[in-house]
C-alpha positions as CSV (number, residue, x, y, z in Angstrom):
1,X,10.6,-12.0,11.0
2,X,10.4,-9.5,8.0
3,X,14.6,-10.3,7.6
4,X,13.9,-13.8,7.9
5,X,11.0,-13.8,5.1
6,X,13.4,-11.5,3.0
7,X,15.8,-13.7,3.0
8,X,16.2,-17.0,4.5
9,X,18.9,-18.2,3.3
10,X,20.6,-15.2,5.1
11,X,22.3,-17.2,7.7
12,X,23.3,-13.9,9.5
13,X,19.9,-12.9,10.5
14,X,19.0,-14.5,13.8
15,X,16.8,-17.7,13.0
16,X,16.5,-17.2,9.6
17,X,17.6,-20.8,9.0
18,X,14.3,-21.8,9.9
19,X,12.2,-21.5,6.7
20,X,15.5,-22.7,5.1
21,X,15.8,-25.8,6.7
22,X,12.4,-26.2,6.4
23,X,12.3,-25.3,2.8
24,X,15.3,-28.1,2.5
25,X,13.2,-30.7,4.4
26,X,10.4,-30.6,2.1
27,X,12.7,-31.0,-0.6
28,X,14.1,-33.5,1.1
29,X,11.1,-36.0,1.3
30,X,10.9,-35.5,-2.3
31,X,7.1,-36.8,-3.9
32,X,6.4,-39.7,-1.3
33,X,8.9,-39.0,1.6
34,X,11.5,-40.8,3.5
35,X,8.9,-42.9,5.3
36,X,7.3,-42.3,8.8
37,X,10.5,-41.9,11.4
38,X,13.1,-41.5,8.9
39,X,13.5,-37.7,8.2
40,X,15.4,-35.8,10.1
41,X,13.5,-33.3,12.0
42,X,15.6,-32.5,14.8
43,X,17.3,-30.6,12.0
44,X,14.5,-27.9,11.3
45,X,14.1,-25.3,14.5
46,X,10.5,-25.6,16.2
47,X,9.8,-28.4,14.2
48,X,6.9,-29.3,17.1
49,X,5.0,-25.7,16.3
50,X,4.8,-23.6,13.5
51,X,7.2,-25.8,11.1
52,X,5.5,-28.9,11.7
53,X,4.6,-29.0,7.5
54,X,8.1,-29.1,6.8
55,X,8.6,-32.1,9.0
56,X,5.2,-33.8,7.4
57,X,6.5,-32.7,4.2
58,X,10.3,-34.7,4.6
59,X,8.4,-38.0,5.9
60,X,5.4,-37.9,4.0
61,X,6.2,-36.0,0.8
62,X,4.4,-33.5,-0.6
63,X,1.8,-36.1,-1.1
64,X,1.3,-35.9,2.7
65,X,1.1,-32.0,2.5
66,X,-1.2,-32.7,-0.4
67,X,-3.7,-34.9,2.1
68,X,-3.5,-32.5,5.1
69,X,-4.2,-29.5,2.4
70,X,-7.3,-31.9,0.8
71,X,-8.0,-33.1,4.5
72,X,-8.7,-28.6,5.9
73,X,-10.5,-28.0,2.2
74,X,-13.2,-31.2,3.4
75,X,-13.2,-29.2,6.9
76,X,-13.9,-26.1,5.4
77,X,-16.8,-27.5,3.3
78,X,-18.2,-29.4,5.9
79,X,-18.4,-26.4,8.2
80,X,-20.2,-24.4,5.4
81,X,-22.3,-27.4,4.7
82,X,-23.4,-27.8,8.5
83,X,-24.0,-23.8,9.1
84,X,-26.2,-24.3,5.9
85,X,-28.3,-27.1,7.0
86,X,-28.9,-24.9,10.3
87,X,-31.6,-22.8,8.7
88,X,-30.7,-19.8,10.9
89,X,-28.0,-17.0,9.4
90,X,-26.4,-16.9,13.2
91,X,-25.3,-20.3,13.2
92,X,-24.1,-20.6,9.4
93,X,-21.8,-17.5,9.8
94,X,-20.5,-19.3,13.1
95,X,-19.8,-22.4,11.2
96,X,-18.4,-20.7,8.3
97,X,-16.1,-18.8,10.4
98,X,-14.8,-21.8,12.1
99,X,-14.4,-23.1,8.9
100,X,-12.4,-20.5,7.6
101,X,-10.1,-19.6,10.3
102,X,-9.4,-23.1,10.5
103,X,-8.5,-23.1,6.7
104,X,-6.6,-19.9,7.2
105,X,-4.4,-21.0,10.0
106,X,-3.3,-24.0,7.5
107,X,-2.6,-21.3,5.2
108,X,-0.3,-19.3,7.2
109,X,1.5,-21.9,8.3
110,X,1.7,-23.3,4.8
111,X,3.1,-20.2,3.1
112,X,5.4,-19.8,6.4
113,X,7.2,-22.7,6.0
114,X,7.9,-22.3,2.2
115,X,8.9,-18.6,2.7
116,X,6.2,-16.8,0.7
117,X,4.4,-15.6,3.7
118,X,6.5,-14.3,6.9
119,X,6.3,-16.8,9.7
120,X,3.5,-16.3,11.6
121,X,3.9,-18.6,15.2
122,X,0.3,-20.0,14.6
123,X,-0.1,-23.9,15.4
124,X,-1.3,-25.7,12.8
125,X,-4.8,-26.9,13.9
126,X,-4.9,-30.4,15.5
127,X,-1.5,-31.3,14.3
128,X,1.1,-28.7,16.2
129,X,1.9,-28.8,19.4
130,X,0.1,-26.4,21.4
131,X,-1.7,-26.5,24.8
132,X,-4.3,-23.7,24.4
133,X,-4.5,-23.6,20.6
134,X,-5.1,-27.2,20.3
135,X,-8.1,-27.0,23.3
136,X,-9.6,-24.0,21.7
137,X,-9.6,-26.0,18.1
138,X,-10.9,-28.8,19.7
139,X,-13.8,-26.6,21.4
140,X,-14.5,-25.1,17.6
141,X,-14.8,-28.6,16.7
142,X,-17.5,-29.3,19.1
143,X,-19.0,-26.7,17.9
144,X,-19.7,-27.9,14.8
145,X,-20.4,-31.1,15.8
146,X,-23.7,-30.0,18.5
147,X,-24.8,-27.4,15.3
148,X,-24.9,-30.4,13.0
149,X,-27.6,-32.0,14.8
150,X,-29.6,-29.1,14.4
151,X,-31.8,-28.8,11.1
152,X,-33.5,-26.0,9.9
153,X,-37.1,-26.0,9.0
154,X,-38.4,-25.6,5.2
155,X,-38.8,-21.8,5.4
156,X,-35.8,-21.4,7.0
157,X,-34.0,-23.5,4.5
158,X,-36.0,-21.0,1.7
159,X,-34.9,-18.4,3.2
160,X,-31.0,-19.5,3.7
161,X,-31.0,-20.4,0.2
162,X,-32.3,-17.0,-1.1
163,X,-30.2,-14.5,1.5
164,X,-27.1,-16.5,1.9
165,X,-26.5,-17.9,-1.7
166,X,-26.7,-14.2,-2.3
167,X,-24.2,-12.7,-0.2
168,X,-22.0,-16.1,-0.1
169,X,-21.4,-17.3,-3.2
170,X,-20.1,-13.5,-4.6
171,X,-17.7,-13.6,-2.0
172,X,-16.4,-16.6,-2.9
173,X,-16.3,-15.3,-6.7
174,X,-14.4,-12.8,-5.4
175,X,-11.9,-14.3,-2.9
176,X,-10.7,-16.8,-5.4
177,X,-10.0,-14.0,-8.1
């Protein structure tokens, strides 16, 4: 994996056309892609698993890679949003963290397929193929979905606002600098 991130153009090193043909597939579908059935990828390796973005990327353009990137950012926010409304510190670091390694996973598979991260073998949530990653992103999902029905009460929401806006929103600061 480390000769393959190196170089992948290297077509000597054992699957290191991967990321290439990957990189070539995105490249390929140019702004708005080739259209839905039209790209070719049979040509990219794995193109079911971890280089599904490259095969999004050829049909739908990097405006498609655009929407799925917008589409995890609105499921990361929502997941903070939800733990927030919870009132209680457990549950908003348990939808936070759902949230982010979520948003993570996108990310590694993201900077995988265009060669500035090594390749990883993580599924891309709810689009890859995967039997156990896709039930366990599903169960994560559920998750979320049984916390947001749960609403904190005014002193909990006092107190969320006061402890977590202090710790949270410095770490944020933080990551993004």
């Amino acid at each position: 994996r480390k000769s393959i991130w190196q170089d992948p153009w290297n077509n000597e090193v054992y699957g290191g056309d991967q990321v290439a043909n990957g990189v070539w597939a995105m490249a390929g579908g140019g702004f708005s892609g080739q259209g839905v059935g039209e790209g070719f990828a049979k040509n990219i390796p794995e193109a079911h698993t971890d280089m599904i973005l490259p095969a999004v990327g050829e049909e739908f353009g990097w405006a498609g890679i655009a929407g799925v990137f917008i589409l995890f950012l609105v499921f990361l926010n929502r997941a903070i949003i939800i733990g927030r409304q919870t009132g209680t510190p457990f549950l908003f670091y348990l939808c936070a963290g759902i949230g982010i390694s979520m948003f993570v996973q996108f990310l590694l598979i993201a900077g995988g397929s265009t060669g500035a991260l090594p390749l990883s073998g993580v599924a891309l949530p709810f689009i890859s193929y995967g039997g156990s990653s896709l039930v366990a992103n599903m169960v994560a999902a559920g998750i979320l979905l049984s916390v947001s029905l749960i609403r904190g009460t005014p002193v909990q929401m006092e107190f969320i606002t006061k402890q977590q806006d202090r710790n949270l929103v410095p770490a944020l600061l933080s990551a993004s600098a």
